[in-house]
Structures are given as structure tokens and as C-alpha cells.
N, C-alpha and C positions, 0 to 999 in steps of 0.2 A: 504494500500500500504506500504510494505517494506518502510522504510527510511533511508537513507543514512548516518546516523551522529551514532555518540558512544562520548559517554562522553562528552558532552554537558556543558557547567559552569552552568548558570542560566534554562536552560531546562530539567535537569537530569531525572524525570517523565513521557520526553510527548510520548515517545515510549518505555513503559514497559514490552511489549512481544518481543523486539529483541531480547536478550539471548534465549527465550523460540525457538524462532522461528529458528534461527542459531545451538542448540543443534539438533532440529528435523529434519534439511535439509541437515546439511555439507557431509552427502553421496553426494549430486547433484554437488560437485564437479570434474566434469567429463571433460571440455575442460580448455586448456590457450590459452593465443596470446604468439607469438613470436616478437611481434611489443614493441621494447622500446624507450620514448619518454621525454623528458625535460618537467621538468613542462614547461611551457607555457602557456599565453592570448591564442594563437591560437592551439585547441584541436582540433584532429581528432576524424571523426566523425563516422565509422567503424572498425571495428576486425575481422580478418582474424582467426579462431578458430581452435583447429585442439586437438582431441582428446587424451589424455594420461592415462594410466593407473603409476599403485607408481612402485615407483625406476626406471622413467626413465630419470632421472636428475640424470648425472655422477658427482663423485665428479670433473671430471674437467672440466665437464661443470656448475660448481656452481660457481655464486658472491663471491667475498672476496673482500671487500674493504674496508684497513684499516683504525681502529678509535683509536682515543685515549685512553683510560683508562675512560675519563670522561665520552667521547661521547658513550661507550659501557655502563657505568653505568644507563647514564639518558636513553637509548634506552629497557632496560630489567626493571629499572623499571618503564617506561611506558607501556610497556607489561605486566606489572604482573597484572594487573586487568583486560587483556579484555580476554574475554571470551574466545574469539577462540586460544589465545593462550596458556591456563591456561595446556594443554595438553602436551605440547611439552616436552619431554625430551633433558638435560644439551647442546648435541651437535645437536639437531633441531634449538634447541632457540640462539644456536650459529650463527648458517646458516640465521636464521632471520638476527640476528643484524648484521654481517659483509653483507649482502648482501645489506643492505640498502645505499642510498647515499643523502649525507648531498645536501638541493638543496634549495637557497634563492630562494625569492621572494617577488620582491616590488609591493609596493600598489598600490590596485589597479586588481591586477594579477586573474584572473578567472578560481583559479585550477581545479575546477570540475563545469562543465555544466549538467544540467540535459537534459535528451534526451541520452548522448555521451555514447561509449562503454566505458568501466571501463581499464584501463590501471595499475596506481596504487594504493595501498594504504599508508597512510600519516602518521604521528605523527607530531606531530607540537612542535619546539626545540624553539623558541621564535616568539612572533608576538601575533596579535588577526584575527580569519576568523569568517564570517560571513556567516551562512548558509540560503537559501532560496529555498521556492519551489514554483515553480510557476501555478497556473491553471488561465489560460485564459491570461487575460491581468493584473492579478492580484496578488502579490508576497508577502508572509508570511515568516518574520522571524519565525525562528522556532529553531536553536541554535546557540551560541557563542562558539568558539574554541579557549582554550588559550593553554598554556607552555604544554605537556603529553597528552593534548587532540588528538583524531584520528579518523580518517572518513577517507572515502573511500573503507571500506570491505564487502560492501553487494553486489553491481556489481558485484565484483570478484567471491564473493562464490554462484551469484545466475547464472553468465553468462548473465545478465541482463544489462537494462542502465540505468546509472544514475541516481538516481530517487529525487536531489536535486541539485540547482548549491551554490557552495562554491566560497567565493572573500576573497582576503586578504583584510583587512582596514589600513591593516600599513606593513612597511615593514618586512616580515618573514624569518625563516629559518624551515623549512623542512628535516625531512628525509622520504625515499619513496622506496618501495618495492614490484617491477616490479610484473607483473602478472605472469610471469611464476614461479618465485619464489615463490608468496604467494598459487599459489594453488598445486602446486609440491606437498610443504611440506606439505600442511593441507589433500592433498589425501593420501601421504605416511602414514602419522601420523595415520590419521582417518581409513584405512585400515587393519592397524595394530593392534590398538585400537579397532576394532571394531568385527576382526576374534578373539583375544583371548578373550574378556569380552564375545562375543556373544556363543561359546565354553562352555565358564560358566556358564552362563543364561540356556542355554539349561539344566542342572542338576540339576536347583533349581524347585522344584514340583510345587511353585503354578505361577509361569514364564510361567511355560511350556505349559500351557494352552493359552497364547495369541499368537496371529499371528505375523507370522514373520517380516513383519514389523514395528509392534508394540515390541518387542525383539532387534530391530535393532537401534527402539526410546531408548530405555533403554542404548545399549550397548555406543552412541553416546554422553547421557548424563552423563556416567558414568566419574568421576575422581579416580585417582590413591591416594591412602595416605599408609605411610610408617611409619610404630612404631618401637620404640626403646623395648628392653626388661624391663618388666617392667612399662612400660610408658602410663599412666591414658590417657584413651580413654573417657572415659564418666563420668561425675562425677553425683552421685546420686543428684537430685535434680535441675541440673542446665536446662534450657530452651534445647528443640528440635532443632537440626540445622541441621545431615545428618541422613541417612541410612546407613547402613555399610554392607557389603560384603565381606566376606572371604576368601579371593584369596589364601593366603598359612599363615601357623602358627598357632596359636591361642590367644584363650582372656579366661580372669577369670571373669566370670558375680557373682556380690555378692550385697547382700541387705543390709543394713546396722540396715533400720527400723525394720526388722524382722529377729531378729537375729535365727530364730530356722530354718528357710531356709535352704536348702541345696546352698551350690555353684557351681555355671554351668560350666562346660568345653565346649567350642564353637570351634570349629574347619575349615577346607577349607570345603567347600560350603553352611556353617550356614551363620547367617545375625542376627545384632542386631541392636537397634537404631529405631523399627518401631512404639512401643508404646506411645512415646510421639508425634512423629508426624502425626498418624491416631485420637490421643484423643486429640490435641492440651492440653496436660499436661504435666510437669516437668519429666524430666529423671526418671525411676524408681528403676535405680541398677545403682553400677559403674562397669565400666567396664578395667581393666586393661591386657594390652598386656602379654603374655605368651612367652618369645623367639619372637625376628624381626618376625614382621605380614607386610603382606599386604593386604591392602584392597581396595576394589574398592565404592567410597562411591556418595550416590546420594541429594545433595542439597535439604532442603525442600521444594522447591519451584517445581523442578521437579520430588520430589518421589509424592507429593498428585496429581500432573498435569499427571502420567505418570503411577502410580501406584493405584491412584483412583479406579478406576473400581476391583479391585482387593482385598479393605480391607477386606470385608466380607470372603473370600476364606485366606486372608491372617491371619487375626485372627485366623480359623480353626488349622495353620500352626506352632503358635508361641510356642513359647518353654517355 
């Protein structure tokens, strides 16, 4: 079962596949509520849904409510780790943070019931919450929520309920960002995101072979990285961490160990970076940018999960 927490203090571990699982879903972001509600002890216990497709949130029907300088700080970098919002671009991530509203709450306070429709999602600005889930008559902690910690975005992105209840143990501050907001932007974003990387994918030969919804896993998990000219992408030797994708510009592929090598010109729709993380071995060239590149690059974690089925074809492929 889905569970309802992120970034946990002492529990960091006990749900490993939520990234995994929120990269291969955030398509199913397909309704919001129009229902906005105070935190509150007393939670309503349905959602009135109603289907949107992207950009149909006007800019003047978007949240702005202003924050300090501080309270914009700590809000962006508490977003900079979670996953779903690793995507956004400078004025998405803007529309985050001013739409959100600073909301106490004293002890005691029972932000999220499990069972209830999903209204908002949380960042937590001071306090401690306590997360539990319950089956039968019987209730397991399962994580503590302090300062940057956030819960609450699985309901939202699955259309689902609750699937833990959250209490403060001391008095909190909150900030919180409505439903219609949080999935507006994560559909606009993801749509966008998802017709040009998928556009791409379609040109790479040994991609082209999987099913499209398997292309669609790819496009969903893809991140954006942007080089400077000149500016070391890979360093020979050093440990595997992405996959790289070509979007526009190029890269200088060079050996160091073998100096009689030729060096490689990599261009828009090559990819490099798969060697050490199909062999779990050390980098084997550097790789330095050519003129501003973009690339579109995929986490080790989701290119062996994602791209698996495909070394043996992808090997055939390598340069």
C-alpha cells in the first residue's frame, strides 16, 4: 500500500519505492477538488472531483500569497529534495511557493486522517507530527515529521484516501498547498515534460522497441541538466550516478588511460553514461561539454529499474 509520508526523520528507509512509484504514475494525475479547507481537528470526509486537463488554471485564477524573503527561502529549499518537484521550472516553482499558506496548528491537531479525501499537501515550518496507520484496532508508528519534512502528496497524485493519519504532538506551523494547485501544476508540468522527452525517445533505436507505455515510464523519469561550455560532465574514473541524453549541443568523450584512442564527438540524440551503470564499474572516459548542452538524464536507480530489460540490445548500440 502507497504510504502517505516523505521525508520521514528517524524512518527514512521504511518506504523505498515511493520515488520509484510516483516517477511511474504522475501521468494519473487527471482530477482536482475545488473544495478549500483550514487545517482543522474536524476533516471532511469527501471530494467532489471534476476532471482537468494542463493550462486550465488562468494566471488569474492562481494563488499569490505573499511571503517574506525568509518564508520563500525555507519553502524552495524544502522542495528541493522531493521528488515530484525536482521538475519544475524557475516560475512553476514560483507558483508553488507563493500559493502556499502559512497555517498553525496546536497540539494535539489531527491534520491528516486516514480513510479522508486528500485536500492538501504540507511542509512542516516548525513543530514535531506524528505519523500512524492504523489496521484494525491497532496503530503503528511509522514516521516523525520535523522542520522541511512533508506529507501529504500521495492522495493528491493518486486521487486516493489517505492512507495514514498525521497529529501534531506540539504546537506547529504549517505551510499547505491546496489541491487544485498541487495537481494543476504537476499535470501542466508533466505534460509538457512528457510530449517533448517522449518526441525524443521515439528517435533513439534501441527505445524504440518498447511499448509505449513503457517510453512514457522513461519520459516521466527523465530530469533536465544544463552544461556550461566546456564544463566536465563525467570524470574518468569517478563512480556511476546518471544516464545522459542528448537533447541539443554536444560532448567531447576522451580516454585518458588509452591515450592512442581516438576522441568521440556525441551529438543530439546520442547518450552516454551507460557503461558504468549496466557493469556497476567506474566511469570509463571523461566527458566534457562542447558549446551549452542539454540533457535529459536518468538516475541510476531508474535507468537499471527502467532500462533493464534492454542492456543486452543496448550494449549492441554503444559507441
Amino acid at each position: 500500500m502507497q504510504q502517505e509520508i516523505h521525508h520521514p526523520i528517524p524512518f527514512t528507509n521504511i518506504f523505498n519505492d515511493q520515488a520509484d512509484e510516483a516517477s511511474d504514475q504522475l501521468s494519473s494525475l487527471v482530477s482536482i477538488s475545488n473544495n478549500y479547507h483550514t487545517v482543522s481537528a474536524n476533516r471532511r470526509t469527501s471530494v467532489s472531483a471534476e476532471s482537468i486537463v494542463p493550462s486550465t488554471i488562468t494566471e488569474e485564477a492562481k494563488l499569490h500569497i505573499p511571503k517574506s524573503d525568509t518564508q520563500a527561502k525555507f519553502i524552495r529549499e524544502a522542495l528541493a529534495d522531493i521528488f515530484l518537484f525536482k521538475h519544475l521550472d524557475s516560475d512553476q516553482l514560483h507558483d508553488v511557493v507563493f500559493a502556499m499558506k502559512e497555517c498553525p496548528v496546536e497540539a494535539g491537531t489531527c491534520v491528516i486522517k486516514q480513510g479522508d479525501d486528500g485536500d492538501y499537501f504540507y511542509i512542516v515550518q516548525a513543530g514535531r507530527f506524528e505519523c500512524y496507520i492504523e489496521k484494525g484496532n491497532h496503530s503503528q508508528l511509522v514516521a516523525i515529521y520535523g522542520p522541511k519534512s512533508s506529507f501529504g502528496e500521495v492522495a493528491l497524485m493518486y486521487n486516493s484516501p489517505r492512507s495514514a493519519t498525521i497529529t501534531a504532538t506540539q504546537d506547529c506551523i504549517l505551510f499547505a498547498l491546496d489541491r487544485t494547485t498541487f495537481r494543476s501544476l504537476l499535470v501542466n508540468n508533466m505534460a509538457h515534460k512528457r510530449v517533448t522527452y517522449e518526441t525524443f525517445l521515439n528517435k533513439i533505436p534501441f527505445i524504440q522497441s518498447l511499448p509505449l507505455n513503457e517510453r512514457r515510464k522513461i519520459a516521466d523519469a527523465l530530469e533536465p541538466r544544463f552544461f556550461a561550455d566546456r564544463e566536465t560532465i563525467i570524470t574518468q574514473g569517478d563512480a556511476g550516478d546518471y544516464f545522459y541524453l542528448i537533447v541539443s549541443g554536444q560532448v567531447l568523450v576522451t580516454n585518458s588511460i588509452a591515450p592512442a584512442s581516438e576522441d568521440i564527438i556525441l551529438g543530439q540524440g546520442q547518450y552516454f553514461g551507460e557503461c558504468a551503470l549496466m557493469d556497476n564499474v567506474p566511469r570509463t572516459a571523461t566527458v566534457i561539454a562542447r558549446g551549452p548542452l542539454n540533457c535529459a538524464v536518468l538516475p541510476q536507480q531508474g535507468f537499471q529499474r527502467l532500462l533493464g530489460p534492454l542492456f543486452d540490445n543496448l550494449k549492441k548500440h554503444q559507441h
